[in-house]
VMD Tcl script that draws the C-alpha trace (Angstrom):
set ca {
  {76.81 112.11 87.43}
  {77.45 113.60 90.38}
  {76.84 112.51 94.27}
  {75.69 114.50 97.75}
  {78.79 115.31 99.36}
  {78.31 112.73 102.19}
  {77.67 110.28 99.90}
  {80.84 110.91 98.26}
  {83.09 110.76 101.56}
  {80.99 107.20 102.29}
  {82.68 106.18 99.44}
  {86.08 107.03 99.75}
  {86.40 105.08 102.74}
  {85.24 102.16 101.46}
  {87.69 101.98 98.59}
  {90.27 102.71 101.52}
  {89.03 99.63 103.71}
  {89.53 97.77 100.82}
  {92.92 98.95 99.38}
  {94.04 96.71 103.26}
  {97.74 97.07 103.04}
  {98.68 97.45 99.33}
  {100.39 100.26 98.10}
  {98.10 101.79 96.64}
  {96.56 102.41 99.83}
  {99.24 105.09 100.68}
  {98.23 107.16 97.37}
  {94.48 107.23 98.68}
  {95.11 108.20 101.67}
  {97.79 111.56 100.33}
  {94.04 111.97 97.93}
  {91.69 111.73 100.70}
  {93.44 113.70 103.28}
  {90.45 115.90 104.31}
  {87.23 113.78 104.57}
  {85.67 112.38 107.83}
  {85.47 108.41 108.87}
  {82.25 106.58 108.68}
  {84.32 102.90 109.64}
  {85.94 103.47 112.93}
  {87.58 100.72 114.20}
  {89.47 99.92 110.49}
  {92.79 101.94 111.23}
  {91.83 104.86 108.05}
  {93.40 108.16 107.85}
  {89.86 109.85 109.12}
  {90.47 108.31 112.08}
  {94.32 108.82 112.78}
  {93.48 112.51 112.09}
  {90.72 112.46 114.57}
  {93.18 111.38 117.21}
}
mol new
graphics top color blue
foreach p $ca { graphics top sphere $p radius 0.5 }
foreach p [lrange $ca 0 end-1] q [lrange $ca 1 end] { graphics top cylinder $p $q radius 0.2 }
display resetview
């Protein structure tokens, strides 16, 4: 199964909201270095980058 492209990016910020401040959040965020926020306000990578 594949998903639409925006879909996909929907989703990898949600696992990143909820990966808070364990350590595993680090490893997502080296993964997901290139995508685009759709949760500002929740201190993600998408939006450090955007700054």
């Amino acid at each position: 199964m594949a998903l639409e492209p925006d879909t996909t990016r929907y989703w990898f910020e949600v696992v990143e909201v909820g990966l808070e401040f364990t350590p595993a959040r680090e490893n997502w965020r080296k993964l997901m270095q290139d995508v685009v926020t759709r949760f500002p306000g929740h201190g993600t990578l998408f939006e450090e980058k955007k700054s």
